[in-house]
C-alpha positions as CSV (number, residue, x, y, z in Angstrom):
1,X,43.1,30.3,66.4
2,X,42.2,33.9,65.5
3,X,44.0,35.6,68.2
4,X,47.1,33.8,67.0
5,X,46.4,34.8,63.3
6,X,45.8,38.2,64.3
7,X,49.6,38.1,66.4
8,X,50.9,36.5,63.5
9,X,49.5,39.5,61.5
10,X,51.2,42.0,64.2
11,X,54.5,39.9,64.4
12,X,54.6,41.0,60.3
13,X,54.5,44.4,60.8
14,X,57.6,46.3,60.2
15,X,59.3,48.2,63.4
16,X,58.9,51.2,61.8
17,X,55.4,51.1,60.8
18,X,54.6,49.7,63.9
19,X,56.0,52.7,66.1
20,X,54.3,55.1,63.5
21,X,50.7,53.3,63.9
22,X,51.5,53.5,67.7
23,X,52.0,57.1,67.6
24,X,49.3,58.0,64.6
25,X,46.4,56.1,67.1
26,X,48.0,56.3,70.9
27,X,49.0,60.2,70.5
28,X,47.9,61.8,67.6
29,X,44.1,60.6,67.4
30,X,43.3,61.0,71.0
31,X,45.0,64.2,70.7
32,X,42.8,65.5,67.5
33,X,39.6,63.9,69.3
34,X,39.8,65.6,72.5
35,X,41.0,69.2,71.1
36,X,38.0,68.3,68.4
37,X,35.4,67.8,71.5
38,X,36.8,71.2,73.4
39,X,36.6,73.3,70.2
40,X,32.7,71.9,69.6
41,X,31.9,73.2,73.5
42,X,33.8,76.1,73.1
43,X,32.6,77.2,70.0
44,X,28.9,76.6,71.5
45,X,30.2,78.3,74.6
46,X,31.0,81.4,72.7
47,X,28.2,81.4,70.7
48,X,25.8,81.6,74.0
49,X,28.0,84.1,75.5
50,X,27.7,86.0,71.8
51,X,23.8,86.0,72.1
52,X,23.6,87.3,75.3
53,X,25.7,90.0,74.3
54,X,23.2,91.1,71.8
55,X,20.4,90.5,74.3
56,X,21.9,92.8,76.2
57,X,22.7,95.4,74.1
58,X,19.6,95.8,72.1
59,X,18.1,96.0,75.6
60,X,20.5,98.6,77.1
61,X,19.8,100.8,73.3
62,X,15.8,100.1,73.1
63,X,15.9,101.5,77.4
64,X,17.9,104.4,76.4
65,X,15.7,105.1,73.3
66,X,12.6,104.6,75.5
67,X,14.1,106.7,78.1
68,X,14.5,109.6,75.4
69,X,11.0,109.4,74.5
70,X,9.3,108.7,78.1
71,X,11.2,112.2,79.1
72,X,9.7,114.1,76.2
73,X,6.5,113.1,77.3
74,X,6.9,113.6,81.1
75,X,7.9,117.2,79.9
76,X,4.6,117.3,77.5
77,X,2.5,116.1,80.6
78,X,3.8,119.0,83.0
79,X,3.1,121.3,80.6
80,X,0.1,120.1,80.1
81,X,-0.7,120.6,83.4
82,X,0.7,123.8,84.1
83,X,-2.6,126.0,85.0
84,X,-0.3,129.2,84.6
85,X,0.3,128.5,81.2
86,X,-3.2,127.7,80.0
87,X,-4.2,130.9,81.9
88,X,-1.4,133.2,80.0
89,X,-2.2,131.2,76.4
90,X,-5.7,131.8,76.8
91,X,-5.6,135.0,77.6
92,X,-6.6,137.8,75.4
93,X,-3.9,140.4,75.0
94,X,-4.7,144.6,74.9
95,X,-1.6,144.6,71.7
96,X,1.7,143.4,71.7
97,X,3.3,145.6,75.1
98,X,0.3,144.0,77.5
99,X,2.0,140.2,75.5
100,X,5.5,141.5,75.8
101,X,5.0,142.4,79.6
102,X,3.3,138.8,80.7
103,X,6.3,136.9,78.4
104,X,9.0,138.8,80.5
105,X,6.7,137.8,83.6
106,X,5.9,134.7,83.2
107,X,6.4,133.0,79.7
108,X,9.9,133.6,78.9
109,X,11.6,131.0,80.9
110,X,8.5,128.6,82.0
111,X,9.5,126.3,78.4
112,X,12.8,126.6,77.9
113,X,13.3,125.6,82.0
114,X,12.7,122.0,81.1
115,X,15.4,121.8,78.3
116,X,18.8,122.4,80.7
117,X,17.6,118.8,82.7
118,X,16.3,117.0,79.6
119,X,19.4,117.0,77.5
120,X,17.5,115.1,75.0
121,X,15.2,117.3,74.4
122,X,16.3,119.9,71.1
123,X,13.6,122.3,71.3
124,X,9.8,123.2,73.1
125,X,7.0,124.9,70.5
126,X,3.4,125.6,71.7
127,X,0.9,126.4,69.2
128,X,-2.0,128.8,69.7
129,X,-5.0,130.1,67.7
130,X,-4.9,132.8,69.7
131,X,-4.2,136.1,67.6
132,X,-3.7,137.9,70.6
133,X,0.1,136.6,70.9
134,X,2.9,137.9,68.9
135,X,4.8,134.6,67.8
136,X,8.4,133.9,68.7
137,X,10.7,131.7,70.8
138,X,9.0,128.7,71.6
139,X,5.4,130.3,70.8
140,X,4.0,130.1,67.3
141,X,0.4,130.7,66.2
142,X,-1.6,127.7,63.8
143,X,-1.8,129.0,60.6
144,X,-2.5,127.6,57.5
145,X,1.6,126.2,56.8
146,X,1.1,124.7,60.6
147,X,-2.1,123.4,59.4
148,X,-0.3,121.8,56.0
149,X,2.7,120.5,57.6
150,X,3.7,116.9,58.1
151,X,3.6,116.6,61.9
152,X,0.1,118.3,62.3
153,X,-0.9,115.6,59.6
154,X,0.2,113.2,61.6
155,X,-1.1,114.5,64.7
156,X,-4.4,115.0,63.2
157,X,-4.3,112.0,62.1
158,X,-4.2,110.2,65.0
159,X,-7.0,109.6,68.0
160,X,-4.5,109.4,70.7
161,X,-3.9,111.9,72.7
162,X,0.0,112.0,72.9
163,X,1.6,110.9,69.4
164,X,5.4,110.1,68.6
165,X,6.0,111.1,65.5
166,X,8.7,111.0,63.1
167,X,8.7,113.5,59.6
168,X,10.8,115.2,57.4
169,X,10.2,118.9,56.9
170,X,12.3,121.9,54.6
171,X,14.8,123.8,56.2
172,X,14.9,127.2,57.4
173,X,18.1,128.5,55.5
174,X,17.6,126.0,52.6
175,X,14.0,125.1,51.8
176,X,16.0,122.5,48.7
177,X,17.0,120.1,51.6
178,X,14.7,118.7,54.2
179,X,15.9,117.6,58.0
180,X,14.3,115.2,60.2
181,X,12.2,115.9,63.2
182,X,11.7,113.7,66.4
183,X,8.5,114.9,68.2
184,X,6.2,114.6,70.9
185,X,2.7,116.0,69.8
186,X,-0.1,116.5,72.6
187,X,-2.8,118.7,72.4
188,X,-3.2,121.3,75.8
189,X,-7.1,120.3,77.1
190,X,-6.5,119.5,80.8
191,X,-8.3,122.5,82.0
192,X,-12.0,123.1,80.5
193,X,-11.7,126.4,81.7
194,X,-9.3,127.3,79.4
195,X,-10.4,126.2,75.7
196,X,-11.0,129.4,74.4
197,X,-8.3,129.0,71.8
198,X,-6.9,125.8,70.4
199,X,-3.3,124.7,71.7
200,X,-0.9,122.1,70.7
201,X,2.6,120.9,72.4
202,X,5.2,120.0,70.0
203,X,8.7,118.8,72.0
204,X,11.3,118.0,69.3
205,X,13.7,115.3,70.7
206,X,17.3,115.6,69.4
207,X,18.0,112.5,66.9
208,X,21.8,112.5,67.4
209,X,21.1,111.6,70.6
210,X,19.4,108.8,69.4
211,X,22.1,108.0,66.6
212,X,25.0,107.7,69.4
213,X,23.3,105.3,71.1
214,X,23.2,103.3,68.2
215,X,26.6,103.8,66.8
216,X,27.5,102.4,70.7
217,X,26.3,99.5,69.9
218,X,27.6,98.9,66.4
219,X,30.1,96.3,67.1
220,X,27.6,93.8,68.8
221,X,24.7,95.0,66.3
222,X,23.4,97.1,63.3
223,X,20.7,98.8,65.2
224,X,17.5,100.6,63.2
225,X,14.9,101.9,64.8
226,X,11.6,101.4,62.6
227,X,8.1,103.0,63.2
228,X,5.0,101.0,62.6
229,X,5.2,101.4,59.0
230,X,8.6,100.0,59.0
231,X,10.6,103.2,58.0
232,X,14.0,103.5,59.4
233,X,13.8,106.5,61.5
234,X,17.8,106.3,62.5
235,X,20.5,103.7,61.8
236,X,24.1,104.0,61.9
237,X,24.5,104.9,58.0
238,X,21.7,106.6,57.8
239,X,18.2,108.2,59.4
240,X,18.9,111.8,60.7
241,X,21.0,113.6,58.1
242,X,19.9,116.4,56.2
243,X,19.7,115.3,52.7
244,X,16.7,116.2,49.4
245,X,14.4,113.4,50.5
246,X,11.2,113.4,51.8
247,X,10.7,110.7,53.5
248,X,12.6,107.7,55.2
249,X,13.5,104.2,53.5
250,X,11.9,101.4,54.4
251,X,13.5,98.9,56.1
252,X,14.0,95.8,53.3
253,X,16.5,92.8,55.1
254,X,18.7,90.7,52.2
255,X,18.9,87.0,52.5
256,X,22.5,87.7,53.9
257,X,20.9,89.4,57.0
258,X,18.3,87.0,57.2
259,X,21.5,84.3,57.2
260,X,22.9,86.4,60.4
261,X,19.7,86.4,62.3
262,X,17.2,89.5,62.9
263,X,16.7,90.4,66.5
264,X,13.1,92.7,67.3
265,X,12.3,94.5,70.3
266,X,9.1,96.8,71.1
267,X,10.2,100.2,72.0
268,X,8.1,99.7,75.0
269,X,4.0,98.9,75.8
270,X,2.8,102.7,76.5
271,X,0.3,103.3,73.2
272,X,2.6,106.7,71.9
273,X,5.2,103.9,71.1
274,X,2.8,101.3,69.5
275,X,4.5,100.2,66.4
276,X,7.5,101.4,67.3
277,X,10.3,98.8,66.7
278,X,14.4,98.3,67.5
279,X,15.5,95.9,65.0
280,X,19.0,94.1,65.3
281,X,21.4,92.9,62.9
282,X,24.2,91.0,64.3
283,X,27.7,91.9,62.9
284,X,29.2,88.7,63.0
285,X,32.8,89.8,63.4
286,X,33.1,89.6,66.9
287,X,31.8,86.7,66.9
288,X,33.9,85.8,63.8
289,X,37.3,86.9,65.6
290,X,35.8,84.9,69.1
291,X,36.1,82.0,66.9
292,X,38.8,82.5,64.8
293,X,41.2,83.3,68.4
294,X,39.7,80.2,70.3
295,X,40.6,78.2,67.0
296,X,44.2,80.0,66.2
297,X,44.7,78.8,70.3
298,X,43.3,75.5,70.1
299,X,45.4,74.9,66.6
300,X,48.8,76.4,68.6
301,X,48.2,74.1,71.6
302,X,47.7,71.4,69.6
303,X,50.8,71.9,66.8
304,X,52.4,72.5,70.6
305,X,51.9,69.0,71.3
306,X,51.7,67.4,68.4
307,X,55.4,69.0,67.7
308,X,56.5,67.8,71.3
309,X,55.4,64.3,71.0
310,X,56.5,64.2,67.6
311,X,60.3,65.1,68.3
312,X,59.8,62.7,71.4
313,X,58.7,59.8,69.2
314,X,61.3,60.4,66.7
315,X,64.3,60.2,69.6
316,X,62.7,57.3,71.0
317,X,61.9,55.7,67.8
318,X,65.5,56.4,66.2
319,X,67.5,55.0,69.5
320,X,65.7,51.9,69.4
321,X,65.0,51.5,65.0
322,X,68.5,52.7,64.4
323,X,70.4,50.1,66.4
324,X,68.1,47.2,65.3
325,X,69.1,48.6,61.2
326,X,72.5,48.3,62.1
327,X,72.0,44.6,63.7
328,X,70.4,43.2,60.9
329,X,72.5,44.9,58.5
330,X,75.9,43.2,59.4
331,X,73.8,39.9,60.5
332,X,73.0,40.2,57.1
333,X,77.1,40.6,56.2
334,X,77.8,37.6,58.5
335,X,75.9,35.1,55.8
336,X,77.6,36.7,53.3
337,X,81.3,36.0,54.8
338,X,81.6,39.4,56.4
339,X,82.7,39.9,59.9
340,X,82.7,43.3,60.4
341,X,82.0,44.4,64.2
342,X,79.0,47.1,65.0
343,X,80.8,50.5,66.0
344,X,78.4,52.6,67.5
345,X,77.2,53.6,71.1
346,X,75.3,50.4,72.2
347,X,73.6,51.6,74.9
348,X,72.9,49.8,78.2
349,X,69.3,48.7,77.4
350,X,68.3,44.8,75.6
351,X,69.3,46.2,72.5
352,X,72.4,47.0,73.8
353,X,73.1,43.8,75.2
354,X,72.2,42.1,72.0
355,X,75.1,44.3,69.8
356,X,77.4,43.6,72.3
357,X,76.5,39.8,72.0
358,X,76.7,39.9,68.4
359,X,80.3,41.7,68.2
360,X,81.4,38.6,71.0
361,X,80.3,35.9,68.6
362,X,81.1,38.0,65.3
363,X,84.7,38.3,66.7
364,X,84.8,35.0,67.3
365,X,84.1,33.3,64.0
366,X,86.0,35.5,62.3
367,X,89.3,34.1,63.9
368,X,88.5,30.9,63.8
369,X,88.0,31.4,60.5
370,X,90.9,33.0,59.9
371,X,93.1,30.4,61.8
372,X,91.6,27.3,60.1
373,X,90.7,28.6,56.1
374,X,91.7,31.8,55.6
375,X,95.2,31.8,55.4
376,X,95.4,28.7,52.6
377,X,92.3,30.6,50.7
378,X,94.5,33.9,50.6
379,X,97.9,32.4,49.5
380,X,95.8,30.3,46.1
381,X,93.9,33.6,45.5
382,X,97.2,35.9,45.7
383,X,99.0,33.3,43.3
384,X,95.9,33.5,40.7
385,X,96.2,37.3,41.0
386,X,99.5,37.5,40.4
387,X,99.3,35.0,37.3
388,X,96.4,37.1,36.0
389,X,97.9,40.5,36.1
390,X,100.8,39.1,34.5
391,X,98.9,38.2,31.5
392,X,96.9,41.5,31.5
393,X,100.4,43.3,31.7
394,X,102.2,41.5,28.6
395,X,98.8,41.4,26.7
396,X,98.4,45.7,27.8
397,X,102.2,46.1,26.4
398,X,101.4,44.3,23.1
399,X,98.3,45.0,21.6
400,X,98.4,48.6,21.0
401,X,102.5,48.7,20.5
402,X,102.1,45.8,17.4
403,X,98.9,47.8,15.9
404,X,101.4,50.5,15.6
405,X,105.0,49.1,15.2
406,X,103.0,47.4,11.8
407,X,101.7,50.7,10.7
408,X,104.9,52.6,11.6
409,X,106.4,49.6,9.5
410,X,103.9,50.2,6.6
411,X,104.3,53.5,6.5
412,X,108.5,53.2,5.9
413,X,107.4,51.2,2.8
414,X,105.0,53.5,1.4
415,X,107.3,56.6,2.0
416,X,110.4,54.3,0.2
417,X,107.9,53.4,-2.5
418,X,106.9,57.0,-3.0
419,X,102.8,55.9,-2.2
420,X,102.3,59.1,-1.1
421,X,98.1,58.6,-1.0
422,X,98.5,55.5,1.1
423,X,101.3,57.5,3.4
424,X,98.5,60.0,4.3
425,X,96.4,57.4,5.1
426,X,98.1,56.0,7.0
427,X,99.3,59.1,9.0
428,X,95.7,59.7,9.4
429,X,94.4,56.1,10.6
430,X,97.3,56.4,13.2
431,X,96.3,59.7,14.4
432,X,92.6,58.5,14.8
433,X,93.9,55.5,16.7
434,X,95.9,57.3,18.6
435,X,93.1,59.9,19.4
436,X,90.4,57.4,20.2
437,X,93.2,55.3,23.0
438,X,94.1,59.0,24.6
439,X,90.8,60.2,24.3
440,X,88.9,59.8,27.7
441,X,87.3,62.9,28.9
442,X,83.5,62.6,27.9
443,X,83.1,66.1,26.6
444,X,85.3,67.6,23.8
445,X,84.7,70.8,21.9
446,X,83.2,71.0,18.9
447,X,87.0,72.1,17.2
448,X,88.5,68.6,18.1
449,X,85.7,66.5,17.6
450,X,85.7,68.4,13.8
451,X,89.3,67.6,13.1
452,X,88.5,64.0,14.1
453,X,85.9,64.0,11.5
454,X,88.2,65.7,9.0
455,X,90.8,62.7,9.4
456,X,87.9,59.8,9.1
457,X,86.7,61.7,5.8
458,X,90.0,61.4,4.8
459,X,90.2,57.7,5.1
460,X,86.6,57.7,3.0
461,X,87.4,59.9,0.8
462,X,90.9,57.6,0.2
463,X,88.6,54.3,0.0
464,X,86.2,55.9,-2.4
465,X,87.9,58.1,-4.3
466,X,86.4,61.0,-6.5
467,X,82.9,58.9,-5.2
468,X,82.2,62.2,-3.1
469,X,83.6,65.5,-1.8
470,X,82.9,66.8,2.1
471,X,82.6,70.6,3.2
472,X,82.9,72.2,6.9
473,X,81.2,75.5,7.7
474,X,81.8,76.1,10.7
475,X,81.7,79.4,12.6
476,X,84.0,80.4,14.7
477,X,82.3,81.3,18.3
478,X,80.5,77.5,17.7
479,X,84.2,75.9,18.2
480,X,84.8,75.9,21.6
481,X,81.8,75.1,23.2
482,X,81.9,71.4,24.7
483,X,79.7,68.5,23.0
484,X,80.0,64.7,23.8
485,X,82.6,63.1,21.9
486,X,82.3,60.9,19.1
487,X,78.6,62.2,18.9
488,X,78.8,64.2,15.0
489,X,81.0,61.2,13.8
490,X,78.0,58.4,13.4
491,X,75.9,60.9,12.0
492,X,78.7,61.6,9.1
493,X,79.8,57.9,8.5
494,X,75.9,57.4,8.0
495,X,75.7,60.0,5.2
496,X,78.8,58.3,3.6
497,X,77.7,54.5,4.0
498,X,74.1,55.2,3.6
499,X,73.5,58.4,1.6
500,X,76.5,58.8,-0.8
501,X,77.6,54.9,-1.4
502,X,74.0,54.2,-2.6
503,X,73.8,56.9,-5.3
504,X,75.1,57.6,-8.6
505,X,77.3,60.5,-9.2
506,X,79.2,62.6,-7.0
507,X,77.5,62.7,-3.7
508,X,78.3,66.0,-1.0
509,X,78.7,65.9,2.8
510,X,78.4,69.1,4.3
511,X,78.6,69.8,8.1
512,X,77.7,73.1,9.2
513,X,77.6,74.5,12.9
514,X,76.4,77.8,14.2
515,X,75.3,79.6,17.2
516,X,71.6,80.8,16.8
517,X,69.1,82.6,19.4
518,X,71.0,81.2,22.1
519,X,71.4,77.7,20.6
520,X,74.1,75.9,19.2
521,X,72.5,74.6,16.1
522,X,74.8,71.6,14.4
523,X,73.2,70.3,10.9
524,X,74.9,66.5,9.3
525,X,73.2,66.7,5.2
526,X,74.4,64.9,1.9
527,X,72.3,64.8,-1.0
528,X,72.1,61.1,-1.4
529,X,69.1,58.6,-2.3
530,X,67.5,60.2,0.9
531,X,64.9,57.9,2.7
532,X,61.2,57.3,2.2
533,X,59.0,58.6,4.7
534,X,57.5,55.2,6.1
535,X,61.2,54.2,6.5
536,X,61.8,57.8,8.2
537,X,58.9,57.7,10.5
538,X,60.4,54.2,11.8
539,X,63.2,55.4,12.3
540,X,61.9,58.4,14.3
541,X,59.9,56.0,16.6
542,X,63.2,54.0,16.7
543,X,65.4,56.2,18.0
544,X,62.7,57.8,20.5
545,X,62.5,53.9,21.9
546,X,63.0,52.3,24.8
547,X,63.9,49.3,22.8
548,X,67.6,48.9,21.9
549,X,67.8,46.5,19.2
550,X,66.4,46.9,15.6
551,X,68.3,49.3,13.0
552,X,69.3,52.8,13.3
553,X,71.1,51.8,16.4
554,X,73.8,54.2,15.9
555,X,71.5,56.9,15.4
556,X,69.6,56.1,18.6
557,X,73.3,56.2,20.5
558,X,73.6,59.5,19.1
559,X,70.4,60.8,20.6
560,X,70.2,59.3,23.5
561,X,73.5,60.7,24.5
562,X,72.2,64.0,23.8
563,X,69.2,63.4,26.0
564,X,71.3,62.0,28.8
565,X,73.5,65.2,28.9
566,X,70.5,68.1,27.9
567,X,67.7,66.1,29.2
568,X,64.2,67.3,26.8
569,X,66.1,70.9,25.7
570,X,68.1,69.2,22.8
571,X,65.9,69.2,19.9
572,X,67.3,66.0,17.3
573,X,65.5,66.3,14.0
574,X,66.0,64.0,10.5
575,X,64.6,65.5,7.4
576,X,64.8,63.2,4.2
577,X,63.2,63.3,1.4
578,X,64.0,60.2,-1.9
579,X,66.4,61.5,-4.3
580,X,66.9,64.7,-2.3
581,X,69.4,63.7,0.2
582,X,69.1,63.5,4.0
583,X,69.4,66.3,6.7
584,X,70.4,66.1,10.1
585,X,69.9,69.0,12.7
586,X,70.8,68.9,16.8
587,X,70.4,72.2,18.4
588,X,71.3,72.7,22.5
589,X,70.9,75.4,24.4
590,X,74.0,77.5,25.1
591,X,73.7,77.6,28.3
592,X,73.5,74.5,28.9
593,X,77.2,74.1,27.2
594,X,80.8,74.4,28.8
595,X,82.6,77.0,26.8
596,X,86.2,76.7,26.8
597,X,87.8,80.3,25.6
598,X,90.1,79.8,22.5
């Protein structure tokens, strides 16, 4: 029983809705769901490949940092070592000529030899107490600024006997700005046999060096290399510039870089790097653009296919959905006495075979029906007709031509009789009759639908007499734009049937028309018994409706004509106030009008 419910429930479901649930879960979610499952593995795929990217280059910067450093100290160690040297520092000169002659011999190049090979490497001091040398080139003597400068603090400092430090000391030229130095520090005691005087090695590496191999690695990391007491010694923005400072910043990670992941790595285990640190800041954008591509390809393959199945669907769907519409749609006709043949391309396919059925049978019943009924049903209905039209004719002919051969006829009487008030009259009625037959375009301008106006005052003015008088101030660019006809003329006979009639005295109906900031302003006012303002807030409501019966029915007409043609930009407004009169005001935007030149 429920697997025939739930067929029952599937035989229910439109064609239409059926091929669109077909494709929404057969193509479409299998499609999402698998492009879904490859985006998740790619996007962890890229991620991996991302990390190891930043392994590797913080591994490839912190070797060539270390490599930087490890070759300053090789140079400190064989200079350490070189006996020569320690016999030529230690040596006590006659004066400056017996220095002079040894430098030439054996001093002058034995430093400076190392640079050309260590590229790295900016410059090569040894420091001496011995007061025998004359200072210069890469020998200096410890004096007392030695003694107060930063690196021999740090050096003294310090129980090991080869220090990496990292300072900032004044310049040369400009004493205002300071520039960072790079050193190794070791002091020169591998021979006992030559301590006489106190010597210390001082290699300066070159920090630019340093600061390319960081800037190399900039688009998988922002690289700063820290010492132990977390100062940045070089990053990319900053480290190794000259500037007024004197000292380095400390290194201080925002929540945002924290959010990215901080990668640290030990310069390397040898004790003149302890502390030393390479910290890593990922960028993000490669990886950022990684995943944005592999999405921008996944979302192309997939609007690929999804467009592809779609337009494949839709040509499958409308061959087979269009044909069945067309079926039912004259079956449909057939109950209703129709016999009108399918004519379209029926295909070869079932559904072709079942049009081509239904034009067989279709054909069929139509001339039998035709033979047996048809032709008695047509010859009554044609006799009817003709009867019918021949009524319509003589009653067409006589209505409007008696209306007015009997004013024409009253009109000979009053002229005979000299009635000249009732000739005009009647003049006028039969020009408004005649207008109102001959009138059938929708839109008129606002000049005819005034003189139709003028000639229905007339007749008022004839029925009550010196009761009330009319005025028309009307401006002359407002007369030829288009309004809907018969539209002023309810608003007018109101002021005369409601306003003036009701009042003592001579009443006033003035209808003014001008064209104001772009709006074709139209005000109906006569200073009759005016309304009160519960009755005028009724009316309001009323005429704003949806409900069509009730008073003020003409009125409503009125407006809702308006609205049909202007939509919300026609502003209708009724101002009353009792004993005062009432005051009627539509203005419509010009351009909204048809303007007919004149």
């Amino acid at each position: 029983m429920g697997r025939w419910r739930f067929r029952g429930r599937v035989n229910d479901i439109p064609l239409k809705t059926k091929f669109m649930l077909i494709y929404l879960i057969g193509v479409l979610l299998p499609i999402l769901v698998i492009n879904l499952v490859f985006m998740g593995r790619m996007t962890d795929f890229i991620k991996e490949r991302e990390k190891q990217n930043l392994e590797i280059s913080m591994e490839r910067a912190r070797k060539d940092i270390l490599d930087f450093i490890d070759g300053g100290v090789a140079v400190s160690h064989a200079l350490n070592t070189d006996k020569t040297l320690y016999e030529k520092m230690d040596r006590i000169y006659s004066g400056p000529v017996d220095f002079y002659e040894t430098f030439d011999e054996q001093l002058r190049n034995r430093v400076t030899s190392y640079i050309p090979v260590n590229n790295q490497i900016l410059r090569i001091g040894i420091y001496t107490t011995n007061p025998t040398i004359v200072p210069g080139g890469n020998y200096h003597m410890i004096n007392d600024e030695v003694k107060g400068s930063e690196w021999h603090r740090i050096w003294s400092s310090s129980s090991d006997p080869v220090v990496v430090a990292a300072y900032r000391a004044s310049q040369a030229t400009n004493r205002a700005n300071t520039e960072p130095y790079f050193s190794v520090i070791e002091k020169m005691d591998y021979y006992d046999s030559y301590n006489t005087f106190d010597k210390l090695l001082r290699i300066d590496i070159d920090l630019s060096k340093i600061y390319d191999v960081i800037v190399r690695e900039r688009d998988y990391l922002d690289l700063y290399l820290v010492n132990g007491n977390d100062e940045i010694i070089v990053s990319a923005d900053s480290g190794y510039r000259q500037d007024t400072s004197v000292g380095y910043p400390k290194l201080e990670l925002s929540a945002e870089d924290r959010e990215k992941g901080v990668e640290s790595v030990v310069i390397g285990n040898a004790k003149y790097v302890k502390g030393w640190r390479l910290i890593g800041i990922p960028q993000g954008t490669r990886l950022s653009k990684a995943m944005f591509d592999m999405r921008l390809f996944v979302g192309m393959l997939v609007a690929a296919i999804t467009l592809f199945t779609s337009i494949f669907i839709f040509v499958m769907l409308r061959s087979y959905h269009y044909r069945v519409k067309r079926l039912s749609r004259h079956m449909q006709k057939v109950t209703n006495e129709k016999f009108d043949l399918i004519n379209i391309d029926e295909g070869r396919d079932e559904i072709g075979g079942l049009i081509r059925n239904f034009n067989m049978m279709t054909a069929r019943i139509n001339a039998l029906i035709n033979n047996v009924y048809k032709l008695e049903i047509q010859q009554k209905s044609l006799e009817a007709e003709r009867v019918r039209a021949e009524l319509n004719f003589l009653q067409s002919q006589m209505n409007p031509h008696f209306l007015f051969n009997t004013l024409n006829a009253i009109l000979v009487v009053c002229t005979k009789k000299n009635y000249s008030d009732v000739t005009d009259i009647i003049k006028n009625l039969s020009k408004l009759l005649r207008r109102l037959l001959r009138w059938k375009e929708d839109l008129v301008t606002l000049e005819e639908e005034i003189r139709f106006i003028d000639m229905y005052l007339k007749i008022e003015k004839f029925r009550f007499r010196d009761k009330f008088e009319y005025v028309f101030d009307i401006e002359e660019a407002a007369l030829h734009y288009t309004i809907p006809k018969m539209s002023i003329q309810p608003l007018v006979e109101n002021a005369c049937k409601h306003g003036i009639q009701a009042v003592q005295g001579n009443g006033l109906v003035t209808v003014k028309a001008r064209v104001e900031d772009g709006r074709l302003r139209i005000v109906i006012s006569d200073n009759g018994k005016g309304i009160k303002p519960e009755q005028l807030r009724e009316m309001l409501l009323t005429v704003r409706s949806e409900n069509t019966s009730g008073n003020s029915i003409g009125i409503r007409n009125v407006y809702r004509r308006f609205e049909l043609y202007y939509n919300d930009q026609v502003r209708f407004n009724i101002d009353s106030k009792p004993g005062q009169g009432t005051k009627v005001c539509i203005e419509i935007p010009v351009k909204r009008l048809q303007h007919q030149g004149g």
